[in-house]
N, C-alpha and C positions, 0 to 999 in steps of 0.2 A: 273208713268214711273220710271222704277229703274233706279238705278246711276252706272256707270263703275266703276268699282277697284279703280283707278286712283285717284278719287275723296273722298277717304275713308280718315276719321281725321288722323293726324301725329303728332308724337311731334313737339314741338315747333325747331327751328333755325337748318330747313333743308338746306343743301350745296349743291350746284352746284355739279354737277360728286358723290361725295361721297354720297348724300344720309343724311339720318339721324345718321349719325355717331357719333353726341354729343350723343345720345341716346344709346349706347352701354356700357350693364354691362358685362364685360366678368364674374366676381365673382357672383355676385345674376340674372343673367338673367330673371328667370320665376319671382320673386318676385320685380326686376325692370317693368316690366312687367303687374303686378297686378296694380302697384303704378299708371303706365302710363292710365291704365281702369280706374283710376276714375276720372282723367281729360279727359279724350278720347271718354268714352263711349264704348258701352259693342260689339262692331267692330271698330277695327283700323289698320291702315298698319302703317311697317314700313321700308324705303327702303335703303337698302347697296348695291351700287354701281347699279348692272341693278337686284337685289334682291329684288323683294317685300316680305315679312313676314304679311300675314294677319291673327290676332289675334281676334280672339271668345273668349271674356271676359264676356260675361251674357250669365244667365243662360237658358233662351227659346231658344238663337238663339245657344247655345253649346246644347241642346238636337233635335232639329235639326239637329245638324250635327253626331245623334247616329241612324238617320235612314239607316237601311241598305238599302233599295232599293234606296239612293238617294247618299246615302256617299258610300265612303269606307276605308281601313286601306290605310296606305303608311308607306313606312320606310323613315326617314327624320331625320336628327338631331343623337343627341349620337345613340341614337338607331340604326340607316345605322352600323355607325361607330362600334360597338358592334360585328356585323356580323363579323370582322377579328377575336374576340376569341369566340363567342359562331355559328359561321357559320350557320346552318339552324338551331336551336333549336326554339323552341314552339316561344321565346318571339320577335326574329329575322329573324324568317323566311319570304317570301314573300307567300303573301295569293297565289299564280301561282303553289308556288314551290309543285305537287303533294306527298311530302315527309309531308310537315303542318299537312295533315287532316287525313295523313294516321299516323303518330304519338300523334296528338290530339284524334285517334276513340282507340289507341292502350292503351294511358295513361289516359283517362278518369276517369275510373274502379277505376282507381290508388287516386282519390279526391273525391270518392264517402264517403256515413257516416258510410258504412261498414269498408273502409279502415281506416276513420279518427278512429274508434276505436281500429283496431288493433296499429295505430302509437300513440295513447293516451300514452301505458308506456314506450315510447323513447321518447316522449316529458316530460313525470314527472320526468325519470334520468335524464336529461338534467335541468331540474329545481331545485331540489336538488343539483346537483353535483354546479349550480349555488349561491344555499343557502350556499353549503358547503362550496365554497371559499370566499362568503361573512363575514365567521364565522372567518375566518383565515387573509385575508388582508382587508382595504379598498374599496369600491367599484369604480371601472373605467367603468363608465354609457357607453364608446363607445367602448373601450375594451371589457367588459363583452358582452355587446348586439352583438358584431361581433359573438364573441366565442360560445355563446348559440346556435343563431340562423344555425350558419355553423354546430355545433353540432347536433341540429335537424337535419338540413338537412341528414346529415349522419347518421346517429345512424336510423333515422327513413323512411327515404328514400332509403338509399343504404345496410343499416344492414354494418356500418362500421364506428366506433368512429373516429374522425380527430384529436384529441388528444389536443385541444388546449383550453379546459376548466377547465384543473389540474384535480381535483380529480374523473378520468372517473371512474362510477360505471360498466362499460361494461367488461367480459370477453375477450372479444377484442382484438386485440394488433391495437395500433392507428396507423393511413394511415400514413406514412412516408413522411417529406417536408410539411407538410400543411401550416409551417409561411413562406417558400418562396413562396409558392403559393398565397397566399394572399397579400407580398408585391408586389408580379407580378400584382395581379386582381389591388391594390388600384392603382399602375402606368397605367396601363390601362383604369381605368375608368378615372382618372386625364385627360388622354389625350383625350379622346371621348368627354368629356365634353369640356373643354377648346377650342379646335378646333374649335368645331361647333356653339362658340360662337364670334368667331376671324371673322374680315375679310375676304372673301374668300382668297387672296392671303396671310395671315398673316397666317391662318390655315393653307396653304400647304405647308407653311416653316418651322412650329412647327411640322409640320407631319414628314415632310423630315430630320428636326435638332432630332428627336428622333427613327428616322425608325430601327438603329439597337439596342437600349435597347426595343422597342416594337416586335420586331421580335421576339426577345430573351425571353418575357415576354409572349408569345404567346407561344413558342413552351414548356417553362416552363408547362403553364398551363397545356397544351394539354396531358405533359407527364403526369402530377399530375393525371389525371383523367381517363388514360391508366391504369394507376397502381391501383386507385378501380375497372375496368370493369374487371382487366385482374385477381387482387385476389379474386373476387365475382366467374369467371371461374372454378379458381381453386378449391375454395371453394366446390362449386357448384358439380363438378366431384368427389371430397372426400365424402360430404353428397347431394345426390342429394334430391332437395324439401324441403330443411333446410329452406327456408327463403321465404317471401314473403312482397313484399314491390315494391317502383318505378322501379327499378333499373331490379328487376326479368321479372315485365312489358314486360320494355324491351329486355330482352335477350331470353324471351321464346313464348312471344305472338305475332300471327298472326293478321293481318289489315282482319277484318270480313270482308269486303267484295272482298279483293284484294285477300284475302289468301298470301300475304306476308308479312317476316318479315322486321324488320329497319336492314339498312346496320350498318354496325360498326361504319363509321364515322360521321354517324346520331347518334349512343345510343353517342357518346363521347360528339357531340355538346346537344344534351338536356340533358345528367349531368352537363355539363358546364351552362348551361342558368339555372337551379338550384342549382348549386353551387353559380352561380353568381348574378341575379335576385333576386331569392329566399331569400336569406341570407342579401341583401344589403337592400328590402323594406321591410323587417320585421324586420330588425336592426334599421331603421331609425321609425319603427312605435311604437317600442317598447321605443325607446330612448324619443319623445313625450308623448305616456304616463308616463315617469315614472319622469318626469320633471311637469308634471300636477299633477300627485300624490304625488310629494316632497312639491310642491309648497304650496299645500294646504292638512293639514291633514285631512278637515274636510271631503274634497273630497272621502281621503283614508279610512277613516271611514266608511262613506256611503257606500262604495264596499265592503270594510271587512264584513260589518253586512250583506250585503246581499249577501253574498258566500253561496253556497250551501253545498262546498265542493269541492276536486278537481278529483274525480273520469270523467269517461267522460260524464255520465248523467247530473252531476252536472254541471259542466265544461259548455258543450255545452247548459243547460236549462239557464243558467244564465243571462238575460236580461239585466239587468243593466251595466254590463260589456260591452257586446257584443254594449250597447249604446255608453260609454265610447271611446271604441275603436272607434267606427264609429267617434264622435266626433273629435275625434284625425284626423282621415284620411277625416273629411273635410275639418278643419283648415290646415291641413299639409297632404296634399297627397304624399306620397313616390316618384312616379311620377306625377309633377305635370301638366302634358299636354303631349297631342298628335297629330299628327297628322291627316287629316281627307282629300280626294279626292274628288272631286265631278263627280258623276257618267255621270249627264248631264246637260247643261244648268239650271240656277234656279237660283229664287231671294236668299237672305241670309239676313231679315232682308230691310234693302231700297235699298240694292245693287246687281247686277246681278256676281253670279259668272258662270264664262263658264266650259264647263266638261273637266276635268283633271285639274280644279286648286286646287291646297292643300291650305287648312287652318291649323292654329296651333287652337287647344280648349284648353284654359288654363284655366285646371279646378282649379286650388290654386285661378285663380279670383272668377269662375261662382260659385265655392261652398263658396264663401261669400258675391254674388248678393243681394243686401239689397230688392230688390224686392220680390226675391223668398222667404229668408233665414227671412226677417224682420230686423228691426234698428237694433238687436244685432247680425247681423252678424256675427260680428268679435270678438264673446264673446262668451268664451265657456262657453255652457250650452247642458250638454248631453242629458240630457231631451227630447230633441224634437226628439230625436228615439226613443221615449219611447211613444210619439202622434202621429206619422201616418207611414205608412212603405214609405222609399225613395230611389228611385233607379234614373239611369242616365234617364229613359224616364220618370217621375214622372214629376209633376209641379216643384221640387226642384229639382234642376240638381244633381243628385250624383254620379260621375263617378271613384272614387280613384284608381280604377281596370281596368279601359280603358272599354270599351261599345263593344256590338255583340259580333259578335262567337269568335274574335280575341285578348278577354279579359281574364283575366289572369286566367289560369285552376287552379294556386294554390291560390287563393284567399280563398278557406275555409281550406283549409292548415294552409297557415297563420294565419289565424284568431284566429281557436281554439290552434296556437299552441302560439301566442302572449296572449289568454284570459289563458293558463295551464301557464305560466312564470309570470303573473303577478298576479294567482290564490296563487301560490303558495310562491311565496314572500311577497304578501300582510300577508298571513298567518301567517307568522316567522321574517318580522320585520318593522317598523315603518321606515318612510322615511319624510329625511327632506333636503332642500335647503342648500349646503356648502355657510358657509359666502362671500358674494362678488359675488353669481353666479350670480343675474342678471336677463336681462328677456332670455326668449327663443330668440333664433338667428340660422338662417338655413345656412347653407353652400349648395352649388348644384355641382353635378358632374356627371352627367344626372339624378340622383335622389336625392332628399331632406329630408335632415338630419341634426337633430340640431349641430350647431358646439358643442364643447369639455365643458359640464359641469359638476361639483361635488355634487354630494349628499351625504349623512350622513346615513350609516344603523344603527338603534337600534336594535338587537335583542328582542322579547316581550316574557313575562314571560309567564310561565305556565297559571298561574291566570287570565292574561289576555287574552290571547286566549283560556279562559272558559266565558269569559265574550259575 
């Protein structure tokens, strides 16, 4: 006989009215979270005020919940909250809203391996122009990774440098405002996260005490991003056919089966959910690995020897890497959970959930289930992507991407464009841990990102990189 919700484990010293409110991290949530699965067990609620939060922390009963005829997506949490500056884009939209599927059938084409090779040499300038200012100051491991990865995204997505990596090797002239735009995105994300980790009534005061700098940081954006669709136009009408890349996608391709195109203020919100998405988990994926590879030369070694090379055959054939990375994004997923619906009545584990209730799947727990994952869990060892393939429905829950059709289109985007930045710096310098850095420490602000540390570039000789 299953068990009601009700009777699902809690933290310890729950309060009358409030709830489990000793249990509130507004700063680490998901990783307060993780800590509470291992005294809790791999389902747990937790309740704030008439709020229950029920938490899929192991790995069988979060792949479970990636069945689609039984689950579905929901928007809940930063992600809702996201909706005021990316409105319907790919990563915010509601699976209802007929505009989703007709922009996912539109941009698809756009992350296929034909495209990843045409955007292969807008990610290798982007990685130089990275080498180049490494040669010239210091490296700022959160600074640069914003700068790169927002640089990708333009240069190779939009055919439009944003100018905020110095020395742009692009003929270009750089998009204009990109560092207000970015102070705008980092206030905005501050507040999406923060809220939805508040009390309800504590969050709608923090909403209300900042409604007109977020107004204002919205319409910032919105303009930021008027200004690439509206100089791609122009461009566009001077040389027509000059360009092809995401951004063209959208301004000239039809929905095959609707035979329509994306309204205007659809192409702005999915540049926005790639300006903003795109740029913030592959800055945070890039900033683990390169904290894994300071930490340990020998690590860096192993990868250097086995580079191919950084063309895009090499690039993309690269195993080892391509393991590395996974690694990264099981210990640290960019996001580190999601949301999940239940389609209809169904156990969950020993418990009955009813149709329409949401669970959270905190996969930063399920992808270090000592069941699935084994005793080392919590030890990186890239290896074991190198012994069987793993995905979110596999025995080993791996979901770093979100699960179904509703997961993320630029995942091999990312992928090869974090394995071309870190191809290519491996290449030209040796990397070590700044005195005092410490272990790895995540901050969250609806995605997970090591806080602020320093590393030491060497540059490596000729000699050496014949070796």
């Amino acid at each position: 006989m299953s068990k009601p919700l009700s009777q699902l484990p809690h933290p310890p010293g729950r309060l009358p009215l409030v709830g489990d409110i000793r249990s509130v991290d507004r700063r680490t949530p998901t990783q307060h979270e993780t800590r509470l699965a291992k005294d809790l067990g791999p389902i747990y609620q937790r309740l704030l005020l008439r709020d229950r939060l029920v938490v899929v922390a192991g790995a069988e009963l979060a792949q479970q919940c990636t069945d689609e005829k039984l689950w579905g997506r929901v928007l809940i949490g930063p992600t809702a909250k996201l909706r005021d500056i990316a409105g319907a884009g790919l990563f915010t939209a509601r699976s209802s809203d007929p505009l989703w599927s007709q922009a996912r059938a539109i941009l698809s084409p756009g992350f296929s391996q034909e495209a990843m090779r045409v955007y292969h040499s807008a990610m290798t300038s982007v990685a130089m122009d990275l080498v180049d200012r490494w040669s010239r100051e210091p490296a700022d491991v959160h600074r640069d990774m914003t700068a790169a990865t927002l640089e990708v995204i333009g240069r190779a997505g939009f055919s439009q440098p944003l100018g905020v990596l110095g020395n742009d090797r692009s003929a270009s002239e750089p998009v204009p405002a990109t560092g207000a735009f970015l102070a705008a995105l980092e206030r905005t994300l501050d507040w999406a996260s923060e809220t939805s980790n508040d009390l309800p009534i504590l969050g709608s005061a923090r909403s209300l005490a900042t409604k007109r700098q977020r107004e204002s940081d919205i319409a910032l954006a919105r303009a930021y991003v008027d200004g690439i669709v509206q100089r791609r136009r122009k461009a566009e009408a001077q040389r027509p056919g000059s360009t092809s890349d995401l951004l063209d996608l959208m301004l000239t391709t039809r929905d095959p089966k609707t035979g329509e195109s994306l309204p205007d203020n659809n192409i702005r919100d999915q540049v926005l959910t790639f300006l903003v998405a795109g740029h913030e988990t592959t800055a945070a994926l890039m900033e683990v690995a390169l904290y894994y590879l300071a930490a340990d030369p020998a690590l860096a070694a192993q990868l250097r020897e086995a580079s191919l090379g950084t063309s895009y055959d090499e690039v993309s054939k690269n195993r080892a890497l391509r393991a590395f990375l996974n690694e990264c994004l099981r210990l640290w997923p960019p996001v580190p959970g999601f949301f999940r619906v239940s389609r209809v009545t169904q156990d969950l584990g020993e418990y009955s959930v009813p149709a329409g209730r949401a669970v959270f799947v905190l996969a930063l727990a399920a992808q270090r289930d000592r069941e699935a994952w084994g005793e080392d869990a919590d030890t990186f060892r890239a290896e074991r992507f190198l012994e069987a393939r793993v995905t979110a429905r596999s025995g080993r829950f791996f979901a770093p991407w979100g699960a179904g059709p509703r997961s993320c289109i630029g995942r091999q985007f990312a992928l090869h464009e974090a394995a071309v930045l870190l191809s290519t710096v491996l290449q030209h310098y040796d990397l070590e841990l700044a005195d005092g850095a410490g272990d790895l420490r995540m901050r969250e602000r609806g995605t997970l990102r090591p806080e602020k540390f320093d590393i030491s570039v060497r540059p490596r000789t000729r000699q050496m990189e014949k070796q």
